[in-house]
C-alpha positions as CSV (number, residue, x, y, z in Angstrom):
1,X,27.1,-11.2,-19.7
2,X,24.1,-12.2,-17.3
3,X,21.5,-14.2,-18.4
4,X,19.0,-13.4,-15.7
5,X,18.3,-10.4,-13.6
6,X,19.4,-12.3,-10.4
7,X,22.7,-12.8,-11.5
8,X,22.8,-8.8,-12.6
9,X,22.5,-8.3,-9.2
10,X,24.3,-10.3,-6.0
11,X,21.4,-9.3,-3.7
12,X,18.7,-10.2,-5.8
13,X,16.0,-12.0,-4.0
14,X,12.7,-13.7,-5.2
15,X,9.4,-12.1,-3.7
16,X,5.7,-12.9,-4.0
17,X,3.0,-10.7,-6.3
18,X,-0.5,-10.9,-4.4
19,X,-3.5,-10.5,-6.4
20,X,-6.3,-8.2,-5.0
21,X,-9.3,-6.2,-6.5
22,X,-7.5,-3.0,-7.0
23,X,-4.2,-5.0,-8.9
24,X,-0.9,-6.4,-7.7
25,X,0.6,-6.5,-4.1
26,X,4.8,-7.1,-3.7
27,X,5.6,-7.9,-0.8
28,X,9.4,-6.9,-0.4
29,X,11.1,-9.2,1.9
30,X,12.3,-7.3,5.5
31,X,16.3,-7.0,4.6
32,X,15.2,-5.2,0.8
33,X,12.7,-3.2,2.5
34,X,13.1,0.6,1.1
35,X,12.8,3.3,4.2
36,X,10.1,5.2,2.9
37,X,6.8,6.0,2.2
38,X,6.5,6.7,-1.2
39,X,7.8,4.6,-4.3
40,X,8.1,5.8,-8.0
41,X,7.4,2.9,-10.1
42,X,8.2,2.1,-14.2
43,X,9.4,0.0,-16.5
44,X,12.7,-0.2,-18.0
45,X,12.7,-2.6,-20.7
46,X,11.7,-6.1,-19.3
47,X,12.1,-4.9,-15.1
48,X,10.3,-3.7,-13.1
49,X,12.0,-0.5,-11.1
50,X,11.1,0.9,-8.1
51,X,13.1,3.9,-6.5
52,X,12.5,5.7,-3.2
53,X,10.8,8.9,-3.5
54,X,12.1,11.5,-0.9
55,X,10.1,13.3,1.7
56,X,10.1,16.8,0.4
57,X,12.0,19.3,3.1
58,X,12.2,23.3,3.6
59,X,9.7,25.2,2.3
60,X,8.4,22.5,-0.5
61,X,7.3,20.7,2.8
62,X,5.9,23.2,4.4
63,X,3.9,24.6,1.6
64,X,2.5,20.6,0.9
65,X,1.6,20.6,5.0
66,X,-0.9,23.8,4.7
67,X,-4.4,22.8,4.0
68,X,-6.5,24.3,1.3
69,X,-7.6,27.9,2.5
70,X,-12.0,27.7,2.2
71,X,-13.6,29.1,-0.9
72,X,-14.8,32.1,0.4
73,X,-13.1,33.8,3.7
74,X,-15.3,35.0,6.4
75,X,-15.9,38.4,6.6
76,X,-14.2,40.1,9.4
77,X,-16.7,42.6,10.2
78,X,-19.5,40.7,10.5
79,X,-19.7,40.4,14.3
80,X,-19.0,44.2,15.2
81,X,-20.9,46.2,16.5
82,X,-22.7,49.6,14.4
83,X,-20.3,52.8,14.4
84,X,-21.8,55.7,16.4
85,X,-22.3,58.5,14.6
86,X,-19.9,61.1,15.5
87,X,-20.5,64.8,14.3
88,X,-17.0,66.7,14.8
């Protein structure tokens, strides 16, 4: 049995955590570099996991694409001209 996490795994790498004001920064070395741009993160028991998220595709993607329709549509009618009023 493994008594460390690097020996659980043969390409297990050390990488630096960089401290900044909104938390912690990893910075993944270039050959463990994940091609992505979104990462789910959590913790399963002691580690730390990190697993690409994908890029959603067919109409989940479109539908995320769209921008939020205003609150209130312009009126359509506002811009033509009076009706004439037509006695038949």
């Amino acid at each position: 049995m493994p008594t460390n996490s690097t020996e659980a795994t043969p390409t297990a790498r050390r990488a630096r955590l960089v401290h900044d004001d909104r938390g912690q920064v990893l910075k993944i070395p270039k050959d463990l570099a994940l091609d992505c741009e979104e990462v789910r993160i959590f913790r399963k028991g002691t580690r730390l996991v990190l697993e690409p998220v994908p890029k959603p595709t067919g109409l989940a993607a479109l539908l995320a694409s769209w921008s939020a329709l205003p609150e209130e549509l312009p009126d359509p009618d506002a811009d033509l001209l009076p009706l004439d009023d037509v006695s038949l």
